[in-house]
C-alpha positions as protocol buffer text, in pm:
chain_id: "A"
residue {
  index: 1
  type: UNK
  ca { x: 0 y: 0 z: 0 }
}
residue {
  index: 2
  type: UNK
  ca { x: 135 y: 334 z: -96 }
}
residue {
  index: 3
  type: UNK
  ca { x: 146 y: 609 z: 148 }
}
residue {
  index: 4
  type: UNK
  ca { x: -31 y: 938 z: 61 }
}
residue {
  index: 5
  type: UNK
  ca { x: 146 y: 1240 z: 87 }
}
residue {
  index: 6
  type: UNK
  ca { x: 39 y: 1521 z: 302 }
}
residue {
  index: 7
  type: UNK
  ca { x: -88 y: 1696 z: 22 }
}
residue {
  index: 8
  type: UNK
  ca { x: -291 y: 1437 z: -105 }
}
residue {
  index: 9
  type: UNK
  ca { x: -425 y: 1364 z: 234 }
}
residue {
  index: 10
  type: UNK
  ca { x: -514 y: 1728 z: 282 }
}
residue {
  index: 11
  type: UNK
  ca { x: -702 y: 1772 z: -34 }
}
residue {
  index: 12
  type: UNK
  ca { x: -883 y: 1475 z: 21 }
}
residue {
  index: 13
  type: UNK
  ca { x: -1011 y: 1632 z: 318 }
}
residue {
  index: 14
  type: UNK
  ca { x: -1085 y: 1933 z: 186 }
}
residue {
  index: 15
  type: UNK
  ca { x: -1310 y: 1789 z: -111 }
}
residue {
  index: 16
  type: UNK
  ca { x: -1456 y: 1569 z: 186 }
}
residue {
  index: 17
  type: UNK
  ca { x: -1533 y: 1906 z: 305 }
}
residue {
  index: 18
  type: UNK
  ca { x: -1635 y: 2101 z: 5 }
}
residue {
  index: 19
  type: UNK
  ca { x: -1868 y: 1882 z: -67 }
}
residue {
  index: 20
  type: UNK
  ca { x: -2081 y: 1907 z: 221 }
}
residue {
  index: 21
  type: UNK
  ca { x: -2172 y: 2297 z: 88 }
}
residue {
  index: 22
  type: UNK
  ca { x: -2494 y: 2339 z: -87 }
}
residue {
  index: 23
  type: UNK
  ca { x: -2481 y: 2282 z: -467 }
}
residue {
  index: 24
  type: UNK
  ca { x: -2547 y: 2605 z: -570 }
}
residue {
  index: 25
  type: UNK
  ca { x: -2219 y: 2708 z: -268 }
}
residue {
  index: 26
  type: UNK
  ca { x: -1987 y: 2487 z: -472 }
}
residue {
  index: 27
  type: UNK
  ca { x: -2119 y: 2565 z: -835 }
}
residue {
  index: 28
  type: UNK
  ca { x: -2051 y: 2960 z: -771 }
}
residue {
  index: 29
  type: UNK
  ca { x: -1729 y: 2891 z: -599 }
}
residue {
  index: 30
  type: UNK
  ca { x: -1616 y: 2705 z: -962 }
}
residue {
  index: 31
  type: UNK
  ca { x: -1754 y: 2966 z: -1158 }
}
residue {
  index: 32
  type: UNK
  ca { x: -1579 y: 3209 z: -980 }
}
residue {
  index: 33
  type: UNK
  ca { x: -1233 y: 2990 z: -988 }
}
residue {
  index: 34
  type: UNK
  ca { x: -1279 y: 2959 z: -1401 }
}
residue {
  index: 35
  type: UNK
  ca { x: -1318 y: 3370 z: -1398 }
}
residue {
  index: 36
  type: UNK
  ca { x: -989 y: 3388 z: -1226 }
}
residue {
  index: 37
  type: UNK
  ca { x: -749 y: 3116 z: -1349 }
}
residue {
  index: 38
  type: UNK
  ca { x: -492 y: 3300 z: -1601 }
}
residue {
  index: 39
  type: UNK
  ca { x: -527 y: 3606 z: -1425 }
}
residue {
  index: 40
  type: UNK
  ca { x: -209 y: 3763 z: -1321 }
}
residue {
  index: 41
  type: UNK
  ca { x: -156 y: 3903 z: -945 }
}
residue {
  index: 42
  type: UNK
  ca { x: -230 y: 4244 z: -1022 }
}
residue {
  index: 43
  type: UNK
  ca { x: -573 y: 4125 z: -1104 }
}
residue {
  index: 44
  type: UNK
  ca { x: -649 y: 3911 z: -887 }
}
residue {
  index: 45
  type: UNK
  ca { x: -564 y: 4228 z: -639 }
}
residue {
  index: 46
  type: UNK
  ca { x: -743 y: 4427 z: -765 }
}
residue {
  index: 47
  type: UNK
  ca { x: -1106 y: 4150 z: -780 }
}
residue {
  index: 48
  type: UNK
  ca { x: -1023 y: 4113 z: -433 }
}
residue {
  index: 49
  type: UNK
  ca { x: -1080 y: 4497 z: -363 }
}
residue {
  index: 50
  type: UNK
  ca { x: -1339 y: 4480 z: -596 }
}
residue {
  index: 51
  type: UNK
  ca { x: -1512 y: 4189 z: -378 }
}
residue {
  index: 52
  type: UNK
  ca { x: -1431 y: 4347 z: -75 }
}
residue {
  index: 53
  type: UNK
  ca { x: -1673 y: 4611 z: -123 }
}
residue {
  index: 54
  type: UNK
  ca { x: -1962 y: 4343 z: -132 }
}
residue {
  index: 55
  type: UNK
  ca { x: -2214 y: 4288 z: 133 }
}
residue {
  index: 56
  type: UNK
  ca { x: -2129 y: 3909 z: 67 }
}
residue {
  index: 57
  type: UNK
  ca { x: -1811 y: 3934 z: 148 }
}
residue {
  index: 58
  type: UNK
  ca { x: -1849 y: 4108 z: 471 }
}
residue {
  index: 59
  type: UNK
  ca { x: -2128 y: 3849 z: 589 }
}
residue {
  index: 60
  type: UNK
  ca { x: -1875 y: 3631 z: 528 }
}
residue {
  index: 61
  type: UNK
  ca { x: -1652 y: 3814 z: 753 }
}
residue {
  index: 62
  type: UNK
  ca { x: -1894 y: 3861 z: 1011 }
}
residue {
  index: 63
  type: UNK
  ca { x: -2032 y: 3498 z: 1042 }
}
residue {
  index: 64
  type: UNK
  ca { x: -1614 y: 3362 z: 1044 }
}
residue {
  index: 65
  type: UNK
  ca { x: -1670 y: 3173 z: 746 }
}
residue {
  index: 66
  type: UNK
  ca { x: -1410 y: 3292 z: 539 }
}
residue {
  index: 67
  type: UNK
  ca { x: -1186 y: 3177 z: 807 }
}
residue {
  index: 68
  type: UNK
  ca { x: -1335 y: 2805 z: 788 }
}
residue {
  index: 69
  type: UNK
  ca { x: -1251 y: 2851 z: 381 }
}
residue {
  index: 70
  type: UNK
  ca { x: -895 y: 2960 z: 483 }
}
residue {
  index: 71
  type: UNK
  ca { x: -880 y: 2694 z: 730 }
}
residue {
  index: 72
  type: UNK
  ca { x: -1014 y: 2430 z: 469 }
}
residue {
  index: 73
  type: UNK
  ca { x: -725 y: 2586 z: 230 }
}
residue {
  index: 74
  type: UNK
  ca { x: -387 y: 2620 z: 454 }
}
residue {
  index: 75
  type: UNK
  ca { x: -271 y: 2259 z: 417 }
}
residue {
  index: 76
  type: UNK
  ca { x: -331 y: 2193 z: 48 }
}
residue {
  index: 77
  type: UNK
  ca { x: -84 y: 2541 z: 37 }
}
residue {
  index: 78
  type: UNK
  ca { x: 292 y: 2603 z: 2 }
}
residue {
  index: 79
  type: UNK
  ca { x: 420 y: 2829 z: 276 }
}
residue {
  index: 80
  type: UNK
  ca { x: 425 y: 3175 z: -19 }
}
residue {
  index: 81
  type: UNK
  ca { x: 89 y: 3062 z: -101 }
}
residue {
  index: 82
  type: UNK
  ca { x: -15 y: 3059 z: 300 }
}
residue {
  index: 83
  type: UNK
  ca { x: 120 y: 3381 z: 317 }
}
residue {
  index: 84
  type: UNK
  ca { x: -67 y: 3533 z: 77 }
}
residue {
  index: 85
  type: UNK
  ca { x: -336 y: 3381 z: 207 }
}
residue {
  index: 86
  type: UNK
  ca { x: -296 y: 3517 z: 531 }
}
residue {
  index: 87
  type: UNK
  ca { x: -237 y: 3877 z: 365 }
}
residue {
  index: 88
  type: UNK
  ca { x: -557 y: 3870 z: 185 }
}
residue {
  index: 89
  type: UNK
  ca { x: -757 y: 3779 z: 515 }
}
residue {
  index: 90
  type: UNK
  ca { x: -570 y: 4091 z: 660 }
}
residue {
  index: 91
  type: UNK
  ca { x: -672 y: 4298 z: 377 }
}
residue {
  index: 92
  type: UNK
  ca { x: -1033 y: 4215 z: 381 }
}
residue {
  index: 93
  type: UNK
  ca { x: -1076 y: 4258 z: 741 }
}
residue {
  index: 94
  type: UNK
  ca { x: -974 y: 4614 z: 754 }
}
């Protein structure tokens, strides 16, 4: 038997996870993720101030869920990708 890597057993968990959200949760969340994907920093930056203006985002905020998502995230992430992470939690919260 082949041992999984901590990666592996991390995004395992976090599908396990994922798909426990509502349909329509997960559905958004890919149409969202095909929006971004080729995007360079700068605009991702920038969607992320763009999103931050949202009521969405700061129910999100308020109710701590966007700390669950971050939680769900952190282990599937290199440490430069945690750190950005952690930078764009900072950035929304002010």
């Amino acid at each position: 038997m082949q041992k999984k890597s901590l990666r592996e057993i991390a995004l395992e968990k976090a599908k396990q996870q994922a798909s426990q959200l509502p349909q329509d949760q997960i559905d958004h969340i890919q149409q969202q993720a095909q929006q971004l994907s080729g995007k360079s920093e700068a605009e991702l930056v920038r969607e992320i101030a763009r999103l931050k203006k949202t009521d969405q985002v700061w129910d999100m905020i308020r109710d701590n869920r966007i700390e669950q998502i971050a939680d769900q995230l952190r282990p599937i992430l290199d440490a430069e990708q945690q750190k950005k992470l952690t930078g764009i939690l900072e950035f929304l919260k002010k």
